[in-house]
ROSE-4610 file (N, C-alpha, C; in Angstrom, 1 decimal, always signed):
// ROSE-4610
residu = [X/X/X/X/X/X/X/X/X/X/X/X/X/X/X/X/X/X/X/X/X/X/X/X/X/X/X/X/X/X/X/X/X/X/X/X/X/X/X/X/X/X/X/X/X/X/X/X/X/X/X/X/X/X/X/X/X/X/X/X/X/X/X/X/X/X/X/X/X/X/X/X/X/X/X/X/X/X/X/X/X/X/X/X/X/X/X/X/X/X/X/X/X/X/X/X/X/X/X/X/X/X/X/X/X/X/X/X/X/X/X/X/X/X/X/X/X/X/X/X/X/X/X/X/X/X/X/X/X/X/X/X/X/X/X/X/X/X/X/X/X/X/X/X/X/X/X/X/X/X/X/X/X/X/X/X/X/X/X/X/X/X/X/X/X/X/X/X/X/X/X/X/X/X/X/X/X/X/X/X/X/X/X/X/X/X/X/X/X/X/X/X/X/X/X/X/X/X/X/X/X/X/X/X/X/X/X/X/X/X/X/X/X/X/X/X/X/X/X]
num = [1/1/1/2/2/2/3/3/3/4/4/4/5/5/5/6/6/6/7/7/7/8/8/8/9/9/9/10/10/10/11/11/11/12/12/12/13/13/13/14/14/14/15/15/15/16/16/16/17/17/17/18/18/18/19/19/19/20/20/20/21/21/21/22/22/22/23/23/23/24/24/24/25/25/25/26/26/26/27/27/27/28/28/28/29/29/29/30/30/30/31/31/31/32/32/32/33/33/33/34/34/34/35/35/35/36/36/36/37/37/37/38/38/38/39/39/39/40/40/40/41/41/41/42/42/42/43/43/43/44/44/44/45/45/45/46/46/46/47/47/47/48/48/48/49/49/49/50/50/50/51/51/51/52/52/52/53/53/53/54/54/54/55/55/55/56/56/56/57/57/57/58/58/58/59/59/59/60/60/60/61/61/61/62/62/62/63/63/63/64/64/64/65/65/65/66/66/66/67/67/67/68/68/68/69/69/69/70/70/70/71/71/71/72/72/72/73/73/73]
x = [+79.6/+80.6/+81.8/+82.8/+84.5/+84.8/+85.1/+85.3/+87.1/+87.6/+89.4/+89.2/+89.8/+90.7/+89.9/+89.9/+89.9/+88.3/+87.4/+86.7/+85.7/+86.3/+86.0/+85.9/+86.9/+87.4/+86.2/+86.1/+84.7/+83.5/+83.1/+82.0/+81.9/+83.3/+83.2/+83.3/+83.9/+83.5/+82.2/+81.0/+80.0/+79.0/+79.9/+78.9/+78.5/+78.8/+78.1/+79.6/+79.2/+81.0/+80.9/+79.8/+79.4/+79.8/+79.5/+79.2/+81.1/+81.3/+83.4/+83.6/+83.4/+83.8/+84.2/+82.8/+82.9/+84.0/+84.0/+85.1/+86.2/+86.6/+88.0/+88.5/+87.1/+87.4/+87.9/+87.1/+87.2/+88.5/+89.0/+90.0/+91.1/+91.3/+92.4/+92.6/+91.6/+92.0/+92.2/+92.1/+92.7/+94.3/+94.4/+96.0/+96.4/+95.3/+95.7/+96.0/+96.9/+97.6/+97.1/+96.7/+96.3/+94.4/+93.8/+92.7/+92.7/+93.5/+93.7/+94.0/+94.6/+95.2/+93.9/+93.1/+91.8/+90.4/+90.5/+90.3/+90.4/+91.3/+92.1/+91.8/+91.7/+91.0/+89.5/+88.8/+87.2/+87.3/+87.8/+87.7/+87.8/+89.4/+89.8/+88.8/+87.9/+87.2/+85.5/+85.2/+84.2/+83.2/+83.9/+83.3/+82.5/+81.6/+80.5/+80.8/+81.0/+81.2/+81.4/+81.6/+81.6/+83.4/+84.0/+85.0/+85.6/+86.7/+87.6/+88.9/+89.4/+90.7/+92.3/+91.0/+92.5/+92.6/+90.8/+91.5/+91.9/+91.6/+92.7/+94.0/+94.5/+95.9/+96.6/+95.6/+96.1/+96.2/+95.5/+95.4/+96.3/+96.0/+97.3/+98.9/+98.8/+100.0/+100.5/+99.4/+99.3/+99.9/+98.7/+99.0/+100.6/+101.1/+102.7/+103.7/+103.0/+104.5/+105.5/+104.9/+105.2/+105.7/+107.5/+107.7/+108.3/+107.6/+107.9/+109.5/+109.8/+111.4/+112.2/+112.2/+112.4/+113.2/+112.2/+111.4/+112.9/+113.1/+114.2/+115.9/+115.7/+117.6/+118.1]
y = [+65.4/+64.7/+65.5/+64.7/+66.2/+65.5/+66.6/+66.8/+66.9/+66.7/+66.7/+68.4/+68.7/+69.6/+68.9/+67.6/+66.9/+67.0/+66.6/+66.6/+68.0/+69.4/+70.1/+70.8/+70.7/+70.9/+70.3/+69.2/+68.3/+69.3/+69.2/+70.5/+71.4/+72.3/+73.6/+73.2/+72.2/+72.5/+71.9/+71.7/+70.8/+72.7/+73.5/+74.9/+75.5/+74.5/+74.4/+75.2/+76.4/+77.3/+77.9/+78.0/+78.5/+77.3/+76.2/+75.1/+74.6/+74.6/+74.7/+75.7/+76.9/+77.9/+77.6/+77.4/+76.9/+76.1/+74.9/+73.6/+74.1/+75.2/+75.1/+76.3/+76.6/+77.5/+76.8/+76.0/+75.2/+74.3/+73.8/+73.0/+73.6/+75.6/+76.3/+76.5/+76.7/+77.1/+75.9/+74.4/+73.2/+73.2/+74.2/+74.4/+73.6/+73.2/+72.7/+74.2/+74.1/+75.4/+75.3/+73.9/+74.1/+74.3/+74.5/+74.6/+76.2/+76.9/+78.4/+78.9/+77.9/+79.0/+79.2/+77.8/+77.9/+78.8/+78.9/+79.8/+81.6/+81.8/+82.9/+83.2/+82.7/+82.7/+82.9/+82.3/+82.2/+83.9/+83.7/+85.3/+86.3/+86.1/+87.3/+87.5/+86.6/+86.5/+86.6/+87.0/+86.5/+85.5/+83.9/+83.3/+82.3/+82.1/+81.6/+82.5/+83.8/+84.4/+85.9/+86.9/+88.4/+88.6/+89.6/+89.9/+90.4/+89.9/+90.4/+90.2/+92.0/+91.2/+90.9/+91.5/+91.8/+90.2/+89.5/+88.5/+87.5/+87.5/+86.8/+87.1/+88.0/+88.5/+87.1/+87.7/+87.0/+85.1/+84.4/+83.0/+82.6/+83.7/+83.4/+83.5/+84.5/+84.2/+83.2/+82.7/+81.8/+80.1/+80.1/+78.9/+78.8/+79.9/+80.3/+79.8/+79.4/+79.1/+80.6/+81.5/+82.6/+83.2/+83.8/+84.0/+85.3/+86.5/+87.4/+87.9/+87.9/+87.6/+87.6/+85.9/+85.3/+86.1/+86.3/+87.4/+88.2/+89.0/+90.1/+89.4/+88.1/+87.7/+87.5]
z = [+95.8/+95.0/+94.8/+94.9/+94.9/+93.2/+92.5/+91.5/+91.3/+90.6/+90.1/+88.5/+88.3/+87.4/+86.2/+85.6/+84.5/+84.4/+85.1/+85.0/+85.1/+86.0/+86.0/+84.3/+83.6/+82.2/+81.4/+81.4/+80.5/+81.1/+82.2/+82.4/+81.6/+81.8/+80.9/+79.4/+79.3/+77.5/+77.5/+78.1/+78.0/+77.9/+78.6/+78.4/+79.8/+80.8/+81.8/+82.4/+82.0/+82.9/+84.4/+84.6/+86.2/+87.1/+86.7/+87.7/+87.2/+86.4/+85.9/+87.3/+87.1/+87.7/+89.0/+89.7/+91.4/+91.6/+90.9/+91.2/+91.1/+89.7/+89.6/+90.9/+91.9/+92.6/+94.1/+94.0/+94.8/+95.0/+94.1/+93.8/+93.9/+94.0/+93.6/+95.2/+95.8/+97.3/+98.0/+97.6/+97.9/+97.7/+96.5/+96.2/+95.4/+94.0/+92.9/+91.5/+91.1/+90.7/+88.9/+88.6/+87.4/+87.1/+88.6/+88.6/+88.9/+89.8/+89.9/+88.8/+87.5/+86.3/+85.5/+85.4/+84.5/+85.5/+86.7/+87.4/+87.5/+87.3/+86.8/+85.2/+84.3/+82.9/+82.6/+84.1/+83.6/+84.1/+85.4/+86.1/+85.1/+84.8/+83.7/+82.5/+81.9/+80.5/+80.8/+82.5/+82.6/+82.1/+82.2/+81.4/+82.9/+82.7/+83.9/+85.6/+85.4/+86.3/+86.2/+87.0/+86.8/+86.4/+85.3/+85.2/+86.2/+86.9/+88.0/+87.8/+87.3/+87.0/+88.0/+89.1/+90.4/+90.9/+91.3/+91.5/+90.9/+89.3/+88.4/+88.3/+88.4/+88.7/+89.5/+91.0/+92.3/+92.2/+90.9/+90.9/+89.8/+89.2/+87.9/+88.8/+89.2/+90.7/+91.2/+91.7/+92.5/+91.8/+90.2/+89.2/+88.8/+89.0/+88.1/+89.6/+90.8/+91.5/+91.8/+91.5/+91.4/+93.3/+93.3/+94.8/+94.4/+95.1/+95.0/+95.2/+96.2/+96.6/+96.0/+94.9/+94.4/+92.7/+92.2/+91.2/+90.9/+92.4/+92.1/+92.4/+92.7/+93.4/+91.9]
């Protein structure tokens, strides 16, 4: 079954944050940016998954539209 962001969300508030986790992992490397940011928050809080803060860094990055380049003009 492919799951959306919205529905991922109802998961996690149901408790069920591992099985949140995957989807919104899943859904971030699809290149949905609001599933990389709640992605990036489970990571950073270890919440249904191990604390990682480098690669929350890199999805919070990623969620923000964020261009390096950009950044410095």
């Amino acid at each position: 079954m492919e799951y959306n962001v919205k529905q991922a969300n109802v998961i996690f508030m149901e408790g069920r944050h591992s099985a949140a986790v995957e989807i919104y992992r899943e859904l971030a490397k699809g290149g949905d940016s609001e599933a990389a940011f709640n992605y990036a928050f489970c990571r950073l809080f270890g919440l249904g998954c191990p604390i990682d803060e480098s690669e929350a860094k890199s999805y919070f990055v990623f969620s923000s539209g964020y261009i390096p380049d950009a950044y410095y003009n």
